[in-house]
Every structure is written in structure tokens, then in C-alpha cells.
Legacy VTK file of the C-alpha trace (Angstrom):
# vtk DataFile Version 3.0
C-alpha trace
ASCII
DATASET POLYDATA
POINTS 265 float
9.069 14.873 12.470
11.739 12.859 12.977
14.449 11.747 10.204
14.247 8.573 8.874
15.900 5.044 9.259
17.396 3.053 6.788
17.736 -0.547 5.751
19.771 -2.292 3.101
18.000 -5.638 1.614
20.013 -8.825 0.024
19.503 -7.214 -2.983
21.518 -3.742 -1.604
18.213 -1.571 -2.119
18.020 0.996 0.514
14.382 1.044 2.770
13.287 4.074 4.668
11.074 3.078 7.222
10.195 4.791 10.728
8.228 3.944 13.885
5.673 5.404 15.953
4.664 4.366 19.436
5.639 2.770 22.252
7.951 -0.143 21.840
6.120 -2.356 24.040
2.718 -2.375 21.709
2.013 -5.100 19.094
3.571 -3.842 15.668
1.304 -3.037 12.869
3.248 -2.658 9.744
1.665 -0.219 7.261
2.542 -0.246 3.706
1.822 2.517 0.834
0.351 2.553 -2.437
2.113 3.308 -5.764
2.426 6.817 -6.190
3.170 7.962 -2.431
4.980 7.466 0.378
4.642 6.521 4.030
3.332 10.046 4.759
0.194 8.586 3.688
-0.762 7.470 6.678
-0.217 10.713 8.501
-3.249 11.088 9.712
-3.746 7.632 10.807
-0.884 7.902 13.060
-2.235 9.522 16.074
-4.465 6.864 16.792
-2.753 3.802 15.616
0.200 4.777 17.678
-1.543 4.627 21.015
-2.167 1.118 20.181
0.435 -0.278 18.114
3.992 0.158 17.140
3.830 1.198 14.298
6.362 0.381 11.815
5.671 2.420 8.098
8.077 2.238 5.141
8.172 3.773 1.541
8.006 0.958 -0.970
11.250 0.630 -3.212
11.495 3.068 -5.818
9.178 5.680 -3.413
9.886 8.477 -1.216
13.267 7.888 0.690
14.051 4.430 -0.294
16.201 3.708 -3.124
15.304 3.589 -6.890
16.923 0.702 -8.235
16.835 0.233 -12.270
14.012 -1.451 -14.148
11.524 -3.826 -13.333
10.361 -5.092 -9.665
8.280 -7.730 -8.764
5.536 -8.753 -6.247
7.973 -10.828 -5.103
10.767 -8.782 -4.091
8.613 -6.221 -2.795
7.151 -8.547 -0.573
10.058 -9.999 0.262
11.783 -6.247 1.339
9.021 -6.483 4.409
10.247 -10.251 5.443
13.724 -8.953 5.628
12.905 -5.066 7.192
10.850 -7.112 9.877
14.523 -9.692 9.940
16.420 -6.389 10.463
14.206 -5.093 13.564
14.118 -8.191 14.945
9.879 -8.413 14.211
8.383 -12.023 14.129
4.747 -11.456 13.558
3.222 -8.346 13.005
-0.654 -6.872 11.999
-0.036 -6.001 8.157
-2.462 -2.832 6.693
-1.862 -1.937 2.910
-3.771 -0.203 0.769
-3.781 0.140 -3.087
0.155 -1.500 -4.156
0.414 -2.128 -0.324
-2.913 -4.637 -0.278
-0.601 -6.712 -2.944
2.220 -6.516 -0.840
-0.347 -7.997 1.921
-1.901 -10.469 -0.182
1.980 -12.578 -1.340
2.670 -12.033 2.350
-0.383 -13.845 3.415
-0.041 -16.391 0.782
3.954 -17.046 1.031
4.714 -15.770 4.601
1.231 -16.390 6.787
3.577 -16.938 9.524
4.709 -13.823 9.690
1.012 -11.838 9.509
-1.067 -11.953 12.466
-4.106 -9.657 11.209
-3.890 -8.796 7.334
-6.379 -5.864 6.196
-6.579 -5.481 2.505
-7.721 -1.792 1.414
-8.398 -0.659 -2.183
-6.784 -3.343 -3.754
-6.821 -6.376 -6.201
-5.425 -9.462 -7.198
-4.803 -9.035 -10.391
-5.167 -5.610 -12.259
-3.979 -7.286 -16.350
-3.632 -7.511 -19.263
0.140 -6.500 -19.290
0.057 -4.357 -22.736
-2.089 -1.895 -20.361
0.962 -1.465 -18.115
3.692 -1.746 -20.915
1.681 1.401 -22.467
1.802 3.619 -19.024
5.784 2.402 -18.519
6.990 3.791 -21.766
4.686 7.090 -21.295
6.124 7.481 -17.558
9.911 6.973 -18.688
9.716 9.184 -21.459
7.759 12.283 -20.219
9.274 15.570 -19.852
7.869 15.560 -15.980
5.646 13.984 -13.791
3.020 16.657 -14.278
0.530 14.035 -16.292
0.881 11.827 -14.266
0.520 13.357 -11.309
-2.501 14.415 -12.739
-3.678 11.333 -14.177
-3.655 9.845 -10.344
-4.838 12.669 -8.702
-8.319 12.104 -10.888
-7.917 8.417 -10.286
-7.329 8.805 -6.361
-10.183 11.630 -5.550
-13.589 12.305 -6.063
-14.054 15.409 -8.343
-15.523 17.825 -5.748
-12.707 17.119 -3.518
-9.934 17.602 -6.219
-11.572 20.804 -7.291
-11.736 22.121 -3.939
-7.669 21.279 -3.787
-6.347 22.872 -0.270
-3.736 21.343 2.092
-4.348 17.375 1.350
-4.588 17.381 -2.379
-1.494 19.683 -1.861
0.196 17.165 -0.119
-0.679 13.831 -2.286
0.614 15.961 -5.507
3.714 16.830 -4.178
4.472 13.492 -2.872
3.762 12.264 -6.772
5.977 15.579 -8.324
8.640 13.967 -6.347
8.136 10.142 -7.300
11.074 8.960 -9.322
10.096 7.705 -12.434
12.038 4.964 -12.522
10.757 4.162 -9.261
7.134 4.123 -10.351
7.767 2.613 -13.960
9.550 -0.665 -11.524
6.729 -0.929 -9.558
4.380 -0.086 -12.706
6.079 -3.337 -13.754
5.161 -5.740 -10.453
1.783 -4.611 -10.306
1.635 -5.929 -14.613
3.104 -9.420 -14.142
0.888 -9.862 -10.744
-2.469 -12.725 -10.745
-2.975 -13.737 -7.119
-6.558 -14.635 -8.092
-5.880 -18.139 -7.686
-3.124 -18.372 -4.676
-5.045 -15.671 -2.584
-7.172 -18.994 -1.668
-4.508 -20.035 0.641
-4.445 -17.538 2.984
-5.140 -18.800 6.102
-4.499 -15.471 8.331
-7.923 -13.600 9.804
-8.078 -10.648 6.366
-10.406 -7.561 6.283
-11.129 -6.450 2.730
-11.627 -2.582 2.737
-13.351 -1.504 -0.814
-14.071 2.034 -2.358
-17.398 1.759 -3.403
-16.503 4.251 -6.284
-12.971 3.114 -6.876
-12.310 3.307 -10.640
-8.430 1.896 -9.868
-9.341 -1.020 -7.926
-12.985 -1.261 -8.563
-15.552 -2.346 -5.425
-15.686 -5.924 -7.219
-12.090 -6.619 -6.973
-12.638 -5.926 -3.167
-15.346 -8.723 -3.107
-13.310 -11.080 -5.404
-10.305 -11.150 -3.109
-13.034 -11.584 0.451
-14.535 -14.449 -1.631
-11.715 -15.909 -2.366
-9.839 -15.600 1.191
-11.336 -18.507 3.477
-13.098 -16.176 6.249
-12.174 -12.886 5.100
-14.925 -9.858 5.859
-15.211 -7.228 3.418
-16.462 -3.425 3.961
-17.431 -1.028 1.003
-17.066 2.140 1.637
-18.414 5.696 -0.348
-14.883 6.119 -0.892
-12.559 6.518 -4.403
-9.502 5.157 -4.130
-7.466 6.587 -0.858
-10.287 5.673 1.637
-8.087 6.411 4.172
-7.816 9.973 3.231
-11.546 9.927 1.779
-13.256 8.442 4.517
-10.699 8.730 7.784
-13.192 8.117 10.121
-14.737 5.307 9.056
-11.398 3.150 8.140
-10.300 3.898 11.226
-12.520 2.152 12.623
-12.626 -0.601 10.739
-9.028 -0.802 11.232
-9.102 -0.658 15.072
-12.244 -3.187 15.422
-10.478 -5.959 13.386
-7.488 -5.435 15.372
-8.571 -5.315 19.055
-7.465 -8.190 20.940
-9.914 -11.089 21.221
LINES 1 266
265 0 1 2 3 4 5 6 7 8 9 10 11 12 13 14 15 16 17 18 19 20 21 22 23 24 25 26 27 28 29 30 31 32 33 34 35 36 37 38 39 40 41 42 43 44 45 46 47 48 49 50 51 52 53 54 55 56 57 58 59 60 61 62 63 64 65 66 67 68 69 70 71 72 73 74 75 76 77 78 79 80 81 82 83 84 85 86 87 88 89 90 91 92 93 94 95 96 97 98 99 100 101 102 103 104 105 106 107 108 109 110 111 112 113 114 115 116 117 118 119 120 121 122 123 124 125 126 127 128 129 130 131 132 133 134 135 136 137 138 139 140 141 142 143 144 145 146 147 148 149 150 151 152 153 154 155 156 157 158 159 160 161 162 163 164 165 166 167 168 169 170 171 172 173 174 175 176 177 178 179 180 181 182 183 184 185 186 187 188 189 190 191 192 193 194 195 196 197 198 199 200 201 202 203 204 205 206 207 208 209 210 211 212 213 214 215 216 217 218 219 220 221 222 223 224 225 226 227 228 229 230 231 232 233 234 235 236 237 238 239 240 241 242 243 244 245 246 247 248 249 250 251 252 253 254 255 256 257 258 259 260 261 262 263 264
């Protein structure tokens, strides 16, 4: 697989992002959820990229990309797209995330519609409070020994049981990428996801959305998928028998969700 590139925001934070397909497709940027990196998509890839550009990054403080010290924001994370889509020279651009990502998606539609053609929403919410929740899991990720617990504590949150039990090459993969998270990279975007509330803003989203919901998510339950496609003039919304990576749980069927929204009209 191919190394990755690198981009340097106002703020001098380092961005690994990469692209996959031909050059002359429409770009769909995909963006991760807390806790991974942009090899979550892997097995998306395949198909997306005989359709789109795509253009995947890890999220400040994940994978590749730099770690700067203490708290992000929704804000700056959204605003680390704007300028990686500046740096490649990107106008407008079909905009998946999923989990952290779908927030990502959600300022962009609200603050940057311009730049969104097609926004899809997956396993996400507008607002996930109240903040002592997130001040509690900050101070437990900075001062464990390891990220063993909380690699743990995700894994359950991310998988249904029989899946996690069975473990083999995927659960193998999502643990890893967690063992490796840098703490201070998780506890910053711990941090954006605790002073987030798009529950009223999300109204002015005027881009075409798809809302993608696990119908068993216990992170970002089903009704915080149908809040945010109530909310979002026009939006659609599918539920799916899905935890909280639907993507992983459920390739086939976000898929094609994903590639029906998409195709040209």
C-alpha cells in the first residue's frame, strides 16, 4: 500500500491523507471515527475507487497525522478538511463520515455547504453531552498505564458480542489501530466531541444528507440518527442491524446505500 502524504494546516498540525482512484472521478472525501484511522475504510475502497477519487485522511491526533497538545474542537477539525481540500486544489467534494467523522460532516454542512456536494452522515450525533461524561473518560485516558482499557472499552462499544468473541483478522485489525492511538490524540478529540451541540444549527444544512443509523448502536444510539434526518431539511435516514462500525458490520448493505445516494442524477 502505498506511503502516505502529508499536509501542514495554519495551525502547523501535520495531516496524513491518501487517494485512491482515478484522478478524473468526482472526489469523495471519507473521514474516520475516533479511535481509528483511515484504514477504516479498507474495505470500502475497492468499490468506491472505481467511482470516485477518493481522498481519506486520519483525523488530528489519529494514525499518521500529528498529535498536537490538549484540547481540539469541532471547529478546527472541520476546518483541517477546508484547508486539506485548499491544499489539493478540491472545490466541492461528496463528504462520508461515520462516528467523529459524521460531526466533522455535520459543521461542514452547516459552515461550509459550499464546499459539500452529497453529505452522508453514518453512526453519528449532534450532540453526545453532558461534558462531566467526557471530562471523566479524559482524565482516565491520560492517566492509564496503556491503552489496553480502552481499547477494550471500544471494542465492546464498536461490535456486537458474537462478532468480538469470534475475534479473527478484523477485530485484529480495529484493536491494533486503537493500541496505537496516541492518547493525547484521543483525549483532544475526546474534548471536541464534549463541547459539541449541533442540534440546533444542523437545521441549516441545505446540502442533499443521508443519515446511516445502527439500529443497535449503544455509542450513537438509532435515535440520534433520526434526530439529525429530522432536523436536516430533506435528509433520508436508513437503520441498519448494525452496532456502531456499520461499515465493517454490515459492508454490503452501506455500500449500497453509499453508492445509490451518490450516483449522478
Amino acid at each position: 500500500m502505498p506511503n502516505h502524504l502529508f499536509f501542514t494546516t495554519g495551525d502547523g498540525a501535520r495531516i496524513a491523507y491518501r487517494f485512491d482512484g482515478d484522478a478524473g472521478l468526482p472526489v469523495l472525501v471519507l473521514s474516520n471515527s475516533i479511535g481509528t484511522t483511515l484504514h477504516m475504510w479498507d474495505e470500502q475502497i475497492p468499490a468506491l475507487s472505481r467511482a470516485f477519487r477518493v481522498l481519506r485522511y486520519d483525523t488530528r491526533g489519529h494514525g499518521a497525522s500529528g498529535v498536537p497538545q490538549g484540547a481540539y474542537s469541532l471547529d478546527r477539525l472541520g476546518r483541517d478538511v477546508i484547508e486539506l481540500m485548499d491544499g489539493l486544489d478540491i472545490g466541492r467534494a461528496h463528504f462520508l463520515g461515520l462516528s467523529l467523522g459524521g460531526m466533522v460532516g455535520q459543521w461542514l454542512g452547516v459552515h461550509a455547504p459550499g464546499r459539500v456536494d452529497r453529505l452522508i452522515l453514518a453512526n453519528t450525533s449532534a450532540y453526545l453531552g453532558p461534558a462531566p461524561q467526557w471530562d471523566e473518560r479524559i482524565a482516565a485516558t491520560l492517566q492509564a498505564p496503556d491503552m489496553t482499557d480502552t481499547a477494550a472499552m471500544f471494542l465492546g462499544n464498536w461490535f456486537p458480542a458474537p462478532m468480538l468473541q469470534a475475534g479473527g483478522p478484523v477485530i485484529g485489525a480495529f484493536r491494533a489501530m486503537l493500541l496505537a492511538t496516541d492518547r493525547h490524540g484521543l483525549a483532544g478529540a475526546f474534548a471536541a466531541v464534549r463541547d459539541m451541540d449541533l442540534r440546533r444549527t444542523i437545521a441549516l444544512i441545505p446540502r442533499p444528507t443521508l443519515v446511516i443509523a445502527g439500529r443497535d448502536d449503544t455509542v450513537t444510539a438509532a435515535s440520534h440518527g433520526e434526530f439529525i434526518a429530522a432536523a436536516v431539511p430533506g435528509a433520508k435516514l436508513l437503520v441498519l442491524p448494525a452496532v456502531h462500525l456499520s461499515n465493517i458490520e454490515r459492508p454490503a448493505e452501506f455500500l449500497e446505500a453509499v453508492l445509490t445516494f451518490l450516483a449522478p442524477r
